[in-house]
N, C-alpha and C positions, 0 to 999 in steps of 0.2 A: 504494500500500500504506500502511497505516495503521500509525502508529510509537507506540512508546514510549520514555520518557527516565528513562535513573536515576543519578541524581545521589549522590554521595558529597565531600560538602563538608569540609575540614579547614580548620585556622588558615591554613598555606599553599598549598593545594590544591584544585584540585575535579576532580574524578573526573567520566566518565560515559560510560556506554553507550545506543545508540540500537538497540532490537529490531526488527525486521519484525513487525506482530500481524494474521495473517489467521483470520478465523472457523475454526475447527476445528483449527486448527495449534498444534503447539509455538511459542511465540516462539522468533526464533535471531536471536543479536545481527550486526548491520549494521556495526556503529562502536563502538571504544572510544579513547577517548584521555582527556586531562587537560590544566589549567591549573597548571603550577607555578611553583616562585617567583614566588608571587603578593605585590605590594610591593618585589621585591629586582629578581630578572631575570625576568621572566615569561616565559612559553614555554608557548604551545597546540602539544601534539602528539598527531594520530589515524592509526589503523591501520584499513582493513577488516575484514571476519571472513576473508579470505584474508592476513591482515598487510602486504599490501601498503600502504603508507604514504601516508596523505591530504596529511597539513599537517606541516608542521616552523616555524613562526614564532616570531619573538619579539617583544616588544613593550618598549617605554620602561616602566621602572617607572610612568610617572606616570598612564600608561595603562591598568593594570589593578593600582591602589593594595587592591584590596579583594575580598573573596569575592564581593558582586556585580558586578562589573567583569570580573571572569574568568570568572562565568555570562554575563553578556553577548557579551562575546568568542566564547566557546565556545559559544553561540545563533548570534552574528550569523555567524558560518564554516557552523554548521550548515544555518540556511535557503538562506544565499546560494549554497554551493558544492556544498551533498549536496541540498538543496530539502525539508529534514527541518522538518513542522510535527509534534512529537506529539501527539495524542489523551490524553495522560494522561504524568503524570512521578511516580516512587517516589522517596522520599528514603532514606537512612539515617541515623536521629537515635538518637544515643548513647542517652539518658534519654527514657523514656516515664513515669516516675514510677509508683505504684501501682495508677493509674489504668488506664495501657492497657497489655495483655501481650500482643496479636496486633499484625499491622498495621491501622492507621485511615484513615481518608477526613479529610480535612485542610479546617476551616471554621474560621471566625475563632474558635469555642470551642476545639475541639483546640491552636488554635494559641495563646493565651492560657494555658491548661494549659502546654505544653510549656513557653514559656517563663519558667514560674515555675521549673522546672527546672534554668535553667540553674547556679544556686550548686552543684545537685551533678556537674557538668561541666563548670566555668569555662573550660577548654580547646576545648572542641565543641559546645556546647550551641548557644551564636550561631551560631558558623558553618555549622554544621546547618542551622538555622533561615533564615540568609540568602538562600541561593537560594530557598526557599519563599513568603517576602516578594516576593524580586526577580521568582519567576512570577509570584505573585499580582497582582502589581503592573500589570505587563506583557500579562499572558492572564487574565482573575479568573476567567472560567468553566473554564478549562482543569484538568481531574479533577487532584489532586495525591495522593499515599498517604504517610505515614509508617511506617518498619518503625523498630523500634526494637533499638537490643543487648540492652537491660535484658530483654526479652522473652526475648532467647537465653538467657539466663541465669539467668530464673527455671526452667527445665526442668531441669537437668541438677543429676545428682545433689547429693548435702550435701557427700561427700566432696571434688571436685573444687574446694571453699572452701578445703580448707583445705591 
């Protein structure tokens, strides 16, 4: 079966769910868990879509110092012990700027954009953006998407500003 990966990157975190994607079918997610204390105490922990519980590990800080460090981690558990390659991985990146208010198909211009962004998201903007790098880097053909917040948030009414 053919997967997908959706990554929710923070300062100390990375999130992520892996769906089943078969032709004609709803995706229904496979796997969630997360990388946290990432730099401090790290700790991959995942659940099935029944919660039964995959992984509980933790690692040396020195070992996963960094938001790509604990994408890797949380890659190298995922092929090694589920046999999970995905077909495609979504991110969630705070700032999409003016520019983009749906989600995008993520190529080295998208990703140049974005990260001019980051001054209005000094907190998330990188770290956003890290795993994206770190795929890229790793898979370059491998489909990547960005959805953005900014996007949720140009919809909804004027009122809910203020």
């Amino acid at each position: 079966m053919d997967t997908l990966l959706v990554v929710n990157a923070g300062s100390s975190s990375v999130k992520f769910q892996v769906f089943g994607a078969e032709a004609g079918v709803e995706p229904r997610r496979l796997i969630k868990g997360q990388v946290d204390g990432v730099g401090t105490r790290p700790r991959l922990r995942a659940e099935a879509a029944d919660k039964g519980q995959l992984v509980d590990q933790s690692y040396d800080p020195s070992q996963v110092k960094d938001v790509p460090a604990a994408l890797e981690s949380a890659g190298t558990w995922l092929r090694a012990t589920q046999n999970i390659d995905p077909i495609a991985a979504g991110h969630r990146v705070v700032h999409g700027g003016p520019r983009y208010d749906q989600a995008v198909v993520i190529d080295d211009e998208v990703l140049a954009h974005l990260e001019r962004y980051a001054p209005l998201a000094p907190l998330h903007q990188h770290n956003n953006l890290a795993p994206i790098h770190a795929i890229k880097a790793r898979t370059p053909a491998l489909l990547q998407v960005a959805c953005f917040d900014t996007a949720f948030h140009r919809t909804h009414h004027a009122l809910a500003d203020h």
